[in-house]
C-alpha positions as CSV (number, residue, x, y, z in Angstrom):
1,X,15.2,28.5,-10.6
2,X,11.6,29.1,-11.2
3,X,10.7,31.8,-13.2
4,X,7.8,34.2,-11.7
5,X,4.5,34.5,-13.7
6,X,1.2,36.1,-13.5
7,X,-1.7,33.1,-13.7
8,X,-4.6,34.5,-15.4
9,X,-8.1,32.4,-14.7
10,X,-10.9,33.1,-16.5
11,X,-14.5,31.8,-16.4
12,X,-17.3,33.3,-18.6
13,X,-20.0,32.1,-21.5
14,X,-18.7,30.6,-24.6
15,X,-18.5,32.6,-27.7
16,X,-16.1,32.7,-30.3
17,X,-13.1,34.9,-30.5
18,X,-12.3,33.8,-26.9
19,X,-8.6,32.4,-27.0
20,X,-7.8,34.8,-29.7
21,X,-8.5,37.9,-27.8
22,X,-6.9,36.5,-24.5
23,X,-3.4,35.3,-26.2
24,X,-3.7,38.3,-28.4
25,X,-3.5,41.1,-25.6
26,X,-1.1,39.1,-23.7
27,X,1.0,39.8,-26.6
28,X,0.5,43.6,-27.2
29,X,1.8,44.1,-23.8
30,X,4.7,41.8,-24.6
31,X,4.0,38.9,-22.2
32,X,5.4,35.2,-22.9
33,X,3.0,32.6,-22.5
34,X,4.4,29.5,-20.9
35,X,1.2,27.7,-20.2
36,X,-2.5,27.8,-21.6
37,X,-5.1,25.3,-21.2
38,X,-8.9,25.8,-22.0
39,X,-12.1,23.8,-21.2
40,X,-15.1,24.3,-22.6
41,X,-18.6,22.7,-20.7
42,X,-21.1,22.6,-23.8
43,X,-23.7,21.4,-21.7
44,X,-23.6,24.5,-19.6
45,X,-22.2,26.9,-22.2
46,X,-19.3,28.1,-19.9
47,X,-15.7,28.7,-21.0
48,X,-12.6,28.1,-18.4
49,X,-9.4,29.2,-19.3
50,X,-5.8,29.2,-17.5
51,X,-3.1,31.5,-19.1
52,X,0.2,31.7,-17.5
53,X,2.6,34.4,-18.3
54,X,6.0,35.0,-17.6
55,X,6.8,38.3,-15.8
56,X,10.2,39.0,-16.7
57,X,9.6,41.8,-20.0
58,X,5.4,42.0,-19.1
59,X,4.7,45.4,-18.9
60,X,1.4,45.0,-16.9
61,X,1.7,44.2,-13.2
62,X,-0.7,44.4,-10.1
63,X,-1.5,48.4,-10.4
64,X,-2.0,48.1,-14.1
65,X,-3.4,44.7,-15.4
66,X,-6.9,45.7,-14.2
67,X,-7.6,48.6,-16.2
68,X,-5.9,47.5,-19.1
69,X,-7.6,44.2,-19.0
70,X,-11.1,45.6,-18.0
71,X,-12.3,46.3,-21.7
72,X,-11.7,42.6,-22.9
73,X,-13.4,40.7,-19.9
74,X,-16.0,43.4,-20.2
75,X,-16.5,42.6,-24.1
76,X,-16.9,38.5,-22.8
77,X,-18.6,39.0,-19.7
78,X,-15.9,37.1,-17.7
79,X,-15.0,36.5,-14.1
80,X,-11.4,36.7,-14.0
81,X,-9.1,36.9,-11.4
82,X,-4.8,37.3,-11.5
83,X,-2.3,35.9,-9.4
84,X,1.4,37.3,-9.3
85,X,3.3,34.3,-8.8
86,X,6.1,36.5,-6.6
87,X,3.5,36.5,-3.9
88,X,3.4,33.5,-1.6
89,X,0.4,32.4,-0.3
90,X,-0.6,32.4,3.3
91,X,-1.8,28.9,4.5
92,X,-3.5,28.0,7.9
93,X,-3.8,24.7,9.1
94,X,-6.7,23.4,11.5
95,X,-5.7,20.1,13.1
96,X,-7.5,17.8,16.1
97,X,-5.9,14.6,17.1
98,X,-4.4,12.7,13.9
99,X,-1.0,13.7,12.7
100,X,-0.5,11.9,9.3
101,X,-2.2,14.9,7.2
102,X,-0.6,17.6,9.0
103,X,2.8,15.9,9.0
104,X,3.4,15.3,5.4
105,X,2.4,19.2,4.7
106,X,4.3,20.1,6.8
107,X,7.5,17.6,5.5
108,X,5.9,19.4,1.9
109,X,6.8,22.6,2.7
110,X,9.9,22.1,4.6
111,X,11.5,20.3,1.1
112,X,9.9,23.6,-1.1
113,X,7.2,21.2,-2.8
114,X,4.6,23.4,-1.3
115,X,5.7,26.9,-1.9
116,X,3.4,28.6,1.4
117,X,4.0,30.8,4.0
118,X,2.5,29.0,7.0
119,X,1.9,31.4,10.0
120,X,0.3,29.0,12.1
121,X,-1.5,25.8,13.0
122,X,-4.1,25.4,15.4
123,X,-6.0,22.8,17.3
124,X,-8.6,22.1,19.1
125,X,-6.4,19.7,20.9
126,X,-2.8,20.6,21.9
127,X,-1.6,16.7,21.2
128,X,0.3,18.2,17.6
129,X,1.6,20.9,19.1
130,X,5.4,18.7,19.6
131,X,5.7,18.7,15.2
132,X,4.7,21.8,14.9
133,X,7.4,23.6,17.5
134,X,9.7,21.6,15.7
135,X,9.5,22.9,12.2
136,X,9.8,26.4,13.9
137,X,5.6,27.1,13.4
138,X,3.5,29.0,16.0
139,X,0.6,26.8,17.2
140,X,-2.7,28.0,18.8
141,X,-4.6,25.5,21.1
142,X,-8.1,26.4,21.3
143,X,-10.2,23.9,22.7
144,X,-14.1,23.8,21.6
145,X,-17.4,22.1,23.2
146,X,-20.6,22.6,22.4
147,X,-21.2,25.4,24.5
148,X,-18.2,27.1,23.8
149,X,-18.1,26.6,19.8
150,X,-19.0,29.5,18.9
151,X,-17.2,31.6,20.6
152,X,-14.0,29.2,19.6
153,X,-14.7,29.9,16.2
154,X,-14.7,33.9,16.8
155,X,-11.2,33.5,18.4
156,X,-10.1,31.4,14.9
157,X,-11.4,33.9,12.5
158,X,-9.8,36.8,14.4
159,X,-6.4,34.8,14.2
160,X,-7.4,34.1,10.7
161,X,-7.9,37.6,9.8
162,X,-4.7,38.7,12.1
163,X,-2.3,36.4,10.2
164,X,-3.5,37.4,6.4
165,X,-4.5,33.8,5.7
166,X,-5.5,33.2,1.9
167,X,-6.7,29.6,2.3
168,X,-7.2,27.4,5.2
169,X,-6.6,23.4,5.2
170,X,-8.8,21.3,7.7
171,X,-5.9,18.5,7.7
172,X,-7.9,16.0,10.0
173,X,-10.1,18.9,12.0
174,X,-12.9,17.1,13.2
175,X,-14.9,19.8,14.0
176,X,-18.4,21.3,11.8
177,X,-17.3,25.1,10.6
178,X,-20.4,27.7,10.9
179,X,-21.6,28.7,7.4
180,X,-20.7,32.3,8.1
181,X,-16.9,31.4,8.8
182,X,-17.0,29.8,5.6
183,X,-18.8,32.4,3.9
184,X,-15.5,34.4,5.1
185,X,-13.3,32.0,2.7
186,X,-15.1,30.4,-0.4
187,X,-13.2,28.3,-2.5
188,X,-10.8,29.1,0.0
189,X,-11.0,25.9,2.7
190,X,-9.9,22.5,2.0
191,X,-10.9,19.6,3.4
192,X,-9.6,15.8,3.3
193,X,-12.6,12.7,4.2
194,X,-12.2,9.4,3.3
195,X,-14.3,8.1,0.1
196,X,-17.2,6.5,2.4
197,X,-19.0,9.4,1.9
198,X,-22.2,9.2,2.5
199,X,-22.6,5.5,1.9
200,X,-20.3,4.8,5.4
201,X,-21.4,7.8,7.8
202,X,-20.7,8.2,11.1
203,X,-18.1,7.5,13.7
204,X,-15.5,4.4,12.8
205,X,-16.0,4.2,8.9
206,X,-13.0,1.8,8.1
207,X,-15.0,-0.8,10.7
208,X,-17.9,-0.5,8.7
209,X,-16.0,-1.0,5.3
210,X,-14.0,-4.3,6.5
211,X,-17.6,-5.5,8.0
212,X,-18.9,-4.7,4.3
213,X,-16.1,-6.7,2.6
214,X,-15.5,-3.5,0.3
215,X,-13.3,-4.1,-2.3
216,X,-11.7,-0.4,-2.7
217,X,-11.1,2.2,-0.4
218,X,-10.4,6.1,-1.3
219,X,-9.8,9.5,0.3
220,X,-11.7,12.7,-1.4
221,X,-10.4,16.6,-1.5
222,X,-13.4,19.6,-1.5
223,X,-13.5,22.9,-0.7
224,X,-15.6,23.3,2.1
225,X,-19.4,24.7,1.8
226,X,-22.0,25.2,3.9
227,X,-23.6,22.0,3.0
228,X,-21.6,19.0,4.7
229,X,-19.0,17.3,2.7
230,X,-21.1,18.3,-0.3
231,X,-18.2,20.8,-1.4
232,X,-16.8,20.5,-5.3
233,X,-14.3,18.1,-5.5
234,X,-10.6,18.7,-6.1
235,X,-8.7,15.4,-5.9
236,X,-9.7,12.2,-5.2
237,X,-7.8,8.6,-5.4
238,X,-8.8,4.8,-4.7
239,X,-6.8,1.6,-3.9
240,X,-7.7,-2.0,-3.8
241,X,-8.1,-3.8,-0.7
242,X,-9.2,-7.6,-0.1
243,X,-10.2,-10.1,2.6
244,X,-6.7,-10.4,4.3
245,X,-6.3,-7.0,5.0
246,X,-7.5,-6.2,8.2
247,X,-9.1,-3.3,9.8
248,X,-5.8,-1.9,10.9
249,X,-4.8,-2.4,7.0
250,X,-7.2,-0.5,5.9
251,X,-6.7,2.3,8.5
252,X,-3.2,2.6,7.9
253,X,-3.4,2.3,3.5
254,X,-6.5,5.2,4.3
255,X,-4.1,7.2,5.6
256,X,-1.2,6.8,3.3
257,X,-4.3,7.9,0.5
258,X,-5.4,11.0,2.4
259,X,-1.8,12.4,2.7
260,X,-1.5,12.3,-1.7
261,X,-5.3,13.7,-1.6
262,X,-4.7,16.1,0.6
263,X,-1.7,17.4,-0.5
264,X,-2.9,17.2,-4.4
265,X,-5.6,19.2,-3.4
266,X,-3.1,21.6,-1.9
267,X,-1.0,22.0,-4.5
268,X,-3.1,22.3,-7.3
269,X,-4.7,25.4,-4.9
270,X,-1.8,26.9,-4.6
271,X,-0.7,26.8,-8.4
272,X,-4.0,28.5,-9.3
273,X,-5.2,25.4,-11.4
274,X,-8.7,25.5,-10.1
275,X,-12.0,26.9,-11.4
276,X,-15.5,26.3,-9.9
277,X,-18.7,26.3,-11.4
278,X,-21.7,24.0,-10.8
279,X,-20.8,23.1,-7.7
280,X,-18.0,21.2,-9.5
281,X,-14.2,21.9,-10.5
282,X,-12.1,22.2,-13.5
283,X,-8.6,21.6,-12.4
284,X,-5.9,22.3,-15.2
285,X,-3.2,19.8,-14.2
């Protein structure tokens, strides 16, 4: 059985003394660390740190970690935030058409590899609606056009807000989000593309890699900003291709490469292994 933690992330400027005073008032309040991992970006002069302590015998929890805390991250000038690991997350998925994404997190969660609460998915088309009655999951079907996008969005953000969503996966949505709906969730919305990006744009981009000949084909992870596709990454992977396989081939192996992405990306959210800065990630994994 898993043991419950508390996942401290901290991002600030580097300085000495950092790690010291961290480990050090973990133990005055008689926490066990099981995990620590630090990064340090000399080129930017920022610090990352991931602490994870065991709950059982810590004598801080929700009510009282922040004031106790407070003079130390005040001393460093850190951003910090806590997660209590006996508090699962609240996932939302956003689907259109293509099922592979949505299936295996779904197959993810029902085995406890994932470990989500999933209060809904939604579509803009009601084809996935069959798998997700099945695994016993309420699904929305909001359709959207151009004239009615907004106003589709308005309805998602209310269900959003409704359900207590933390984070949001687009797991195949093909539709634009406003930049105030993400404003609503930063860091918070992850999306899966293939690797084509922005050299094979547009509609059909496994057609335009087999008419290129390419040589490798990949799926990318990124939280979603308000600049398209343009997010910091989170996972990414590549496989080989060649001249026999055909554009079915590639479809099929781009698939079977944004399922791992996807649900990579996923994971490594929902362990609290991610830090932003830059418009890039540091992922402790």
């Amino acid at each position: 059985m898993a043991l419950e933690t508390a996942r401290l992330l901290i991002f600030c400027a580097d300085a000495r003394g950092i790690i010291a005073a961290v480990t050090g008032f973990i133990a005055e309040y008689d926490g066990n660390i099981l995990e620590a991992d630090q990064h340090t970006d000399p080129q930017h002069g920022e610090f990352f740190m991931r602490v994870e302590v065991e709950l059982d015998g810590f004598r801080l929890n929700r009510n009282t970690f922040a004031a106790a805390w407070g003079p130390v991250a005040q001393r460093y000038g850190m951003r910090w935030r806590v997660y209590w690991g006996n508090e699962v997350k609240r996932m939302a998925i956003l689907v259109s058409k293509e099922s592979h994404c949505l299936s295996d997190l779904l197959w993810r969660w029902r085995t406890g590899e994932l470990r989500v609460e999933i209060p809904f998915v939604l579509g803009n088309h009601a084809e996935l609606r069959e798998p997700v009655d099945a695994a016993g999951i309420r699904f929305y079907h909001l359709p959207v056009t151009p004239g009615s996008k907004a106003e589709q969005e308005a309805k998602v953000r209310a269900l959003l807000k409704a359900a207590r969503v933390d984070f949001i996966v687009l797991a195949r949505y093909m539709q634009i989000l406003a930049p105030s709906f993400v404003a609503e969730y930063p860091e918070r919305i992850i999306n899966i593309h293939h690797s084509f990006l922005p050299a094979f744009v547009g509609p059909k981009p496994y057609q335009q890699a087999y008419d290129r000949g390419v040589k490798i084909i990949g799926a990318t992870s990124h939280y979603v900003t308000d600049q398209l596709d343009q997010g910091p990454i989170v996972a990414q992977s590549t496989l080989p291709v060649g001249h026999r396989d055909t554009v079915e081939d590639l479809v099929r192996k781009g698939r079977d490469l944004e399922r791992v992405v996807l649900a990579t990306a996923v994971r490594l959210h929902v362990e609290d292994k991610i830090l932003v800065s830059q418009n890039k990630t540091i992922v402790f994994d």
